[in-house]
LUMTORNU-481952 format. One record per residue: residue number from 1; x, y negated, z of N, C-alpha, C in turn. Coordinates in steps of 0.001 Angstrom, whole numbers, always signed. Example, Ala and Ser with C-alpha at 12.3 -4.5 7.8 and 13.67 -1.06 7.14 Angstrom:
2
(r 1,(+13190,+5690,+7800),(+12300,+4500,+7800),(+13200,+3300,+7800))
(r 2,(+12850,+2250,+7080),(+13670,+1060,+7140),(+12900,-30,+7870))
% end
This chain:
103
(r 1,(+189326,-41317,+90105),(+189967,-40019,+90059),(+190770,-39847,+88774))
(r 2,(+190387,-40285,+87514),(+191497,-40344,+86495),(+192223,-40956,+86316))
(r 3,(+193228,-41714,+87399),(+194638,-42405,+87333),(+195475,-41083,+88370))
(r 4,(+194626,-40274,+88548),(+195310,-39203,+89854),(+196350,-38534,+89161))
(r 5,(+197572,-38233,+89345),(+198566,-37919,+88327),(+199109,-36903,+88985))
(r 6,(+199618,-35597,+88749),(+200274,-34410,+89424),(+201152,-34689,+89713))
(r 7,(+201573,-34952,+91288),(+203018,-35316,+91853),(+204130,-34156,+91790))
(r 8,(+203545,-33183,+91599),(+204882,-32249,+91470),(+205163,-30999,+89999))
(r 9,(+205358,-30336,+89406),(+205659,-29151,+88733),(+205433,-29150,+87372))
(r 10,(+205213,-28245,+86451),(+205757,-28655,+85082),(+204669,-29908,+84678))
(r 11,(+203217,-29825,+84948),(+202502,-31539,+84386),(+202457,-32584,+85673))
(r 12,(+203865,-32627,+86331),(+204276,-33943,+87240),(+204214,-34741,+86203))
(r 13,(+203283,-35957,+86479),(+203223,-37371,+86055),(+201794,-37060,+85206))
(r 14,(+201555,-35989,+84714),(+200149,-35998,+83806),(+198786,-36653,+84886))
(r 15,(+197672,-37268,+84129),(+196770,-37557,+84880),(+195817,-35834,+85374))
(r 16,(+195341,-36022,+86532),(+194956,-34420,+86549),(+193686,-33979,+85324))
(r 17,(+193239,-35036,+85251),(+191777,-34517,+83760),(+192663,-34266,+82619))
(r 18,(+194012,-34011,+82469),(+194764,-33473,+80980),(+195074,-32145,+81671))
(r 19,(+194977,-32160,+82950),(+196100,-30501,+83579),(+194766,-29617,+83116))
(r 20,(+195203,-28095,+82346),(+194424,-26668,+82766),(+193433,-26345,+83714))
(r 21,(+192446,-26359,+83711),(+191708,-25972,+84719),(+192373,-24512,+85872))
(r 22,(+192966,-23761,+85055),(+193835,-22647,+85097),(+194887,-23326,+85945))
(r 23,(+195502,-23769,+85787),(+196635,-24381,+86470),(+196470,-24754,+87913))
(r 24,(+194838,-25891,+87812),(+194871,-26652,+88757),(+194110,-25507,+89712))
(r 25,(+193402,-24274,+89405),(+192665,-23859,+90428),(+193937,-23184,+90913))
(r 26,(+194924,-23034,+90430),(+196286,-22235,+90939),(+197078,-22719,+91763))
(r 27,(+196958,-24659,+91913),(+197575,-25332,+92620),(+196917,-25115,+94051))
(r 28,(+195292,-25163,+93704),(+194630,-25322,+94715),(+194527,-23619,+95822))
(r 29,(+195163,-22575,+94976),(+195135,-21670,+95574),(+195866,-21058,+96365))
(r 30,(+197371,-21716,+95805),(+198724,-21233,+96370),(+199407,-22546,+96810))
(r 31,(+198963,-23579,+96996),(+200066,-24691,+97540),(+199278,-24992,+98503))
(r 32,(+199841,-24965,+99826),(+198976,-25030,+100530),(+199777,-26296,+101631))
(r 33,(+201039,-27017,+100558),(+201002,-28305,+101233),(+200872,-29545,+100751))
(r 34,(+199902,-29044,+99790),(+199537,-30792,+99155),(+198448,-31057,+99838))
(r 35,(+198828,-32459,+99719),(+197611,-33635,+100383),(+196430,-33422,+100389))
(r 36,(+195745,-33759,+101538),(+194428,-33015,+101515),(+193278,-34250,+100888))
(r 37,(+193747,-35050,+100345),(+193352,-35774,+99414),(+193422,-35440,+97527))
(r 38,(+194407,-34714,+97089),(+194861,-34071,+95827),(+194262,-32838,+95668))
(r 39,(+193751,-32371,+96814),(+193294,-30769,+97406),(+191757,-31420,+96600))
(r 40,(+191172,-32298,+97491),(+190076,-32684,+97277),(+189153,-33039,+95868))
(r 41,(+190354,-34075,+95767),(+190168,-34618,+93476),(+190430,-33334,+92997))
(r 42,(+191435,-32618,+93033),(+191540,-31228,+91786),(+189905,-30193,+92376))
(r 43,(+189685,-30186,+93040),(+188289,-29553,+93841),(+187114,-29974,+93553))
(r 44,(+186980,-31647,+93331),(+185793,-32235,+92775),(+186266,-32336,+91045))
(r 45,(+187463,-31857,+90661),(+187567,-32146,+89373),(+187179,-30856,+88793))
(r 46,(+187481,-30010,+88874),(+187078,-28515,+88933),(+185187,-28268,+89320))
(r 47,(+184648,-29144,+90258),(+183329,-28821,+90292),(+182976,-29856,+90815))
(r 48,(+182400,-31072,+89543),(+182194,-32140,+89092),(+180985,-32445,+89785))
(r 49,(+179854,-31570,+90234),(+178536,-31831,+90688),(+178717,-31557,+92520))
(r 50,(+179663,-30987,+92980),(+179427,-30540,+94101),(+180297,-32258,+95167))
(r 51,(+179291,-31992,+96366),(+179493,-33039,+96783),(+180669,-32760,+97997))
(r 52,(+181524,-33369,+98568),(+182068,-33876,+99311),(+182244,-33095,+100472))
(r 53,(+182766,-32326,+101026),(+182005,-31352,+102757),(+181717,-32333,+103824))
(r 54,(+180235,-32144,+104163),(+180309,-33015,+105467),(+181201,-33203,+106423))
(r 55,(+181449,-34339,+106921),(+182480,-34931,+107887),(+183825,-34749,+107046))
(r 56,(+183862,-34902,+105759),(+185553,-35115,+105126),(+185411,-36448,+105570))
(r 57,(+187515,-36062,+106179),(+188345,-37529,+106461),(+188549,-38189,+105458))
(r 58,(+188390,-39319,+105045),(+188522,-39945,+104087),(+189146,-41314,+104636))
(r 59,(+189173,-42056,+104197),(+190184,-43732,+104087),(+188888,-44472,+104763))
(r 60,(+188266,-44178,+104155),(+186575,-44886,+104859),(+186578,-44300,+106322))
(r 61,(+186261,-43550,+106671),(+186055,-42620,+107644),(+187101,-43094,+108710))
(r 62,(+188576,-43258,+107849),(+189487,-43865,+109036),(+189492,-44867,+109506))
(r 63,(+189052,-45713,+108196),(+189119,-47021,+108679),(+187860,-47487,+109415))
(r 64,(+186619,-47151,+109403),(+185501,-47319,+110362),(+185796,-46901,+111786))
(r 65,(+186965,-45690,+111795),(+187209,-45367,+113056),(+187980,-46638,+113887))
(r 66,(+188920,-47169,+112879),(+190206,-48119,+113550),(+189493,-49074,+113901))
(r 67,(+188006,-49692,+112927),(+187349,-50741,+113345),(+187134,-51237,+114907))
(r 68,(+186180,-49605,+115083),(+186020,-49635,+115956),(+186478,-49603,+117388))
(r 69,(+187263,-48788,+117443),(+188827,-48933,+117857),(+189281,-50106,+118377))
(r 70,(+189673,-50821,+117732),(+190230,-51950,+117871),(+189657,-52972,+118356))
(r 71,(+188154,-52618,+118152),(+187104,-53736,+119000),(+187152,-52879,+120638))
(r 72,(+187367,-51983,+120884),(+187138,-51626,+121951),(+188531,-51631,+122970))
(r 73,(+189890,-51626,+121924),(+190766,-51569,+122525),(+191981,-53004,+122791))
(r 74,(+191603,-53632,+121996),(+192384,-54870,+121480),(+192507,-55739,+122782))
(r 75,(+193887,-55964,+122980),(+194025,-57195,+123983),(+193287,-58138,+124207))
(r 76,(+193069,-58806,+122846),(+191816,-60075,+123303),(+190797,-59657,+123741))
(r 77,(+190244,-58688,+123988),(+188983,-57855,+124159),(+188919,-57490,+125167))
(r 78,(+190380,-57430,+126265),(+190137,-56431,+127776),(+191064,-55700,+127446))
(r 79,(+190961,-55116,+125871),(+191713,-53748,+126170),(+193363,-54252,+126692))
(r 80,(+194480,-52949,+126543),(+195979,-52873,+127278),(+196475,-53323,+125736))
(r 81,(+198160,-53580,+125573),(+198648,-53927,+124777),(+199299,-52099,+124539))
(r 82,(+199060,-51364,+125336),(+199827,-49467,+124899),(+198785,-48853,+124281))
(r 83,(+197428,-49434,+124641),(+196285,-48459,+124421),(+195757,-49309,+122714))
(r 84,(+196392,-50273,+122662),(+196318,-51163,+121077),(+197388,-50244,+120257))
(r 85,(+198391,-49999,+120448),(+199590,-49313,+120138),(+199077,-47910,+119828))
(r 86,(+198338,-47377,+120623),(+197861,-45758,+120739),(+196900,-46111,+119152))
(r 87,(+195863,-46756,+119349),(+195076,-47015,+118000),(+195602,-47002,+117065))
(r 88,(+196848,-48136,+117003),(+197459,-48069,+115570),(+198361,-47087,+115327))
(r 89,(+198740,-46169,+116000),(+199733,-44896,+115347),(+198333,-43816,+115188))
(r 90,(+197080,-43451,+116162),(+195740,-42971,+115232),(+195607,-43691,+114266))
(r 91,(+195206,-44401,+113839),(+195484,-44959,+112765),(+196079,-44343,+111520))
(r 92,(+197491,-44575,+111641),(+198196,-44265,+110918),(+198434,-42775,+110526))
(r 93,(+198167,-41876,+111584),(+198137,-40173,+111449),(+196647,-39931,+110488))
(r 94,(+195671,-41025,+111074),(+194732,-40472,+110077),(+194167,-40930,+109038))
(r 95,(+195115,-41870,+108136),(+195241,-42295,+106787),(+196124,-41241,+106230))
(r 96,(+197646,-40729,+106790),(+197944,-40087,+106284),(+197256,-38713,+106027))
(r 97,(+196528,-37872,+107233),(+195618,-36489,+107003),(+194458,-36833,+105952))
(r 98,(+193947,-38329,+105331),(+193062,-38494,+104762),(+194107,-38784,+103399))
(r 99,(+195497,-38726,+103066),(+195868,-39046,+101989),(+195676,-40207,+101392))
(r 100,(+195237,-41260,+102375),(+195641,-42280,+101997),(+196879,-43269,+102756))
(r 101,(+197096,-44469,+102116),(+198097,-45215,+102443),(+198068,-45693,+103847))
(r 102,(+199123,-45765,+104788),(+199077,-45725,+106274),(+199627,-47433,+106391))
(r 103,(+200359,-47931,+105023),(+200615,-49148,+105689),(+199939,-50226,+105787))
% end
């Protein structure tokens, strides 16, 4: 979490553990289109002991999904070559809703 750097407004590029606590609960109050991954770090950075909400999407979470997925859907497996296709664009929608990297 401390390489996490503010992608946008006057501390764009700062790591978020230098931003205001003030600031960041302000990001988290009124921007309501940042990543729900940035949502998350300024949220656990702000309240350091509190854990995680059950069932957050996370990169883990997606990728255990695609695992599985892909064992169930994959050409070599039985599955269709559209319904392999369907996986990997889920996939990809839910790396991005988890804020992480889709490629």
């Amino acid at each position: 979490m401390d390489c996490t750097r503010m992608p946008f407004g006057k501390h764009r590029g700062r790591p978020l553990s230098e931003i205001p606590a003030d600031y960041l609960r302000w990001v988290v109050d009124n921007c309501h289109n940042i990543s729900p991954r940035l949502r998350a770090e300024i949220t656990q950075l702000l309240n350091p002991g509190a854990e995680p909400p059950a069932g957050s999407l996370t990169t883990s979470v997606c990728n255990q999904w695609y695992r599985t997925m892909a064992v169930r859907f994959h050409p070599d497996k039985g599955g269709s070559h559209e319904a392999m296709k369907a996986v990997n664009a889920g996939r990809e929608l839910l790396l991005q809703l988890a804020g992480g990297d889709a490629a």
